[in-house]
C-alpha positions in Angstrom: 1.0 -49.3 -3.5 3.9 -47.3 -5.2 5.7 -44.4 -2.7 5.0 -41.0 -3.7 8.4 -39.9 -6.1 11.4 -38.0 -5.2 9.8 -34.8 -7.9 6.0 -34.9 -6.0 7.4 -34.8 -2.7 10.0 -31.8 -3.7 7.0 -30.2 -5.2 4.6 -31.0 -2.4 7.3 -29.2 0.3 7.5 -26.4 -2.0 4.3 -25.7 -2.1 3.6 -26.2 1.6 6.6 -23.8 2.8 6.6 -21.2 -0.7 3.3 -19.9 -0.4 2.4 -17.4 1.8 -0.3 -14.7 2.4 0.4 -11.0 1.5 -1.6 -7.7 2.6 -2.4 -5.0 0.7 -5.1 -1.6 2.2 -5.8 0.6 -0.5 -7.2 4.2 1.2 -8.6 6.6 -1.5 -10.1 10.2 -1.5 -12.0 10.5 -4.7 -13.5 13.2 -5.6 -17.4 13.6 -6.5 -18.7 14.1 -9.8 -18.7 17.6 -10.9 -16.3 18.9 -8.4 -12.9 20.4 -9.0 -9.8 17.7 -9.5 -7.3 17.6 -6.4 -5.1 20.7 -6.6 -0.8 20.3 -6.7 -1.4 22.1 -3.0 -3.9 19.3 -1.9 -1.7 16.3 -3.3 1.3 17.9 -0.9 -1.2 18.2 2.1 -2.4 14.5 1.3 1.8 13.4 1.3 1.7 15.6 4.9 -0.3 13.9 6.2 0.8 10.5 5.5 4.5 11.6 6.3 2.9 13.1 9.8 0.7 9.7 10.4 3.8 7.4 9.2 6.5 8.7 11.5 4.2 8.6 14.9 4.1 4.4 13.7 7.3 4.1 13.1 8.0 4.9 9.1 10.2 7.1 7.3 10.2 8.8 3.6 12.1 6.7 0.8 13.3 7.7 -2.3 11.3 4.5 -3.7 8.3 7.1 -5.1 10.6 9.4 -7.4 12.4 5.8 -8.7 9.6 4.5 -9.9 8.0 7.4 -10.7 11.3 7.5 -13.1 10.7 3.8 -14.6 6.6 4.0 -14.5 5.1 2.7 -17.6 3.4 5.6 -19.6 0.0 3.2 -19.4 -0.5 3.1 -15.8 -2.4 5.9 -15.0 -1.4 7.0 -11.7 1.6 9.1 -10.6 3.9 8.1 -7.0 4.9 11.0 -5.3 5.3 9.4 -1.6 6.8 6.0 -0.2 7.3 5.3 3.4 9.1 2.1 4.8 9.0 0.7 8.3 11.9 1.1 10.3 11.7 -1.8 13.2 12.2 -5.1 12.7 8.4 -5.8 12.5 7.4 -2.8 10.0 10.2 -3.4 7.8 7.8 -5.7 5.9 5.2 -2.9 5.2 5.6 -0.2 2.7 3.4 2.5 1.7 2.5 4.1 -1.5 1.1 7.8 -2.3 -0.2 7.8 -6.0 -2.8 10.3 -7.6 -4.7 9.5 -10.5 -3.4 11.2 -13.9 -6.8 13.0 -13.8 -5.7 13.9 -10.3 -10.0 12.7 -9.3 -8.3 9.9 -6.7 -5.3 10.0 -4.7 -4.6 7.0 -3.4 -2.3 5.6 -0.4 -1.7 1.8 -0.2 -0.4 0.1 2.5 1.7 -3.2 1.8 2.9 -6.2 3.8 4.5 -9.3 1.5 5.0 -11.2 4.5 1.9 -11.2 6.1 -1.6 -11.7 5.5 -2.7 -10.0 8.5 -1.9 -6.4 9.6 -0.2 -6.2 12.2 -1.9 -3.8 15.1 0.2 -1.1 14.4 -0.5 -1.4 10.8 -3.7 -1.3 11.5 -3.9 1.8 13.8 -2.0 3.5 10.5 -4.6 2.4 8.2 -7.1 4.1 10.2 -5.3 7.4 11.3 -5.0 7.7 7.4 -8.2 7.1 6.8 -9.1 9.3 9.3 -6.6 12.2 8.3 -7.7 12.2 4.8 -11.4 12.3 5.8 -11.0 15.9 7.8 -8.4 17.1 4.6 -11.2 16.2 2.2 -14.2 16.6 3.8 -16.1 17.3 0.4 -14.2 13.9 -1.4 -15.0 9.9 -0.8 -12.9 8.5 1.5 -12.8 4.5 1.1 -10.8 1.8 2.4 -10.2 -1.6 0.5 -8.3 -4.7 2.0 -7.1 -7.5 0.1 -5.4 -10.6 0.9 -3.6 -12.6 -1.5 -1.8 -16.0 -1.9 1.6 -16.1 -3.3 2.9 -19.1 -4.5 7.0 -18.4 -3.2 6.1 -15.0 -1.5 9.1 -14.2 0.8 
């Protein structure tokens, strides 16, 4: 029986240590049919309220949102107007997106981890004050949340 080859074992310890799980929560408030689009005023309160939830876990406001805001390809068809990053060693993984629809009908705010495929309890426990918070600023709008969990072939 022939050993397995320099190349297949390489590719074999690649794949075992290079792929890894990523999380991803996607909270959105969409609005009914036939009701009014989210206001400029209701987009801020929505960025409140994620600034006001992120800081008690442990986040703070980037710049990120207005950079890619500033290279966002005219086809996607939602706006950034909020990032948060952790700041402990732990959070530093997660990140978290504000984006509104261009039809301003959904604002959305996504919570990422590329290192993990789990949230972390604290991640958790943001996931669901945001929910929460967005749920008693929109009481009239849908309020879902939607987790994924992806493999990455050499994720970080």
């Amino acid at each position: 029986m022939r050993a397995p080859s320099s190349a297949s074992r390489l590719l074999a310890v690649l794949l075992a240590t290079g792929c890894a799980h990523t999380f991803n929560a996607s909270i959105t408030a969409q609005q009914p049919e036939g009701a009014a689009p989210f206001t400029a005023p209701q987009q801020q309160r929505a960025k409140a309220i994620a600034v006001e939830i992120g800081r008690a876990a442990g986040f703070s406001e980037t710049d990120l949102a207005q950079r890619l805001e500033a290279n966002r390809m005219a086809t996607w068809p939602y706006h950034y107007f909020m990032t948060l990053g952790g700041e402990d060693f732990e959070q530093s993984t997660v990140i978290v997106f504000g984006e509104i629809r261009e039809d301003r009908r959904e604002i959305v705010i996504d919570i990422s981890d590329d290192y993990r495929g789990e949230p972390l309890p604290v991640t958790e426990k943001l996931i669901e004050d945001l929910r929460a918070g967005l749920s008693r600023a929109f009481p009239d709008a849908s309020i879902s949340v939607q987790r994924t969990r992806k493999l990455r072939t050499f994720a970080p």
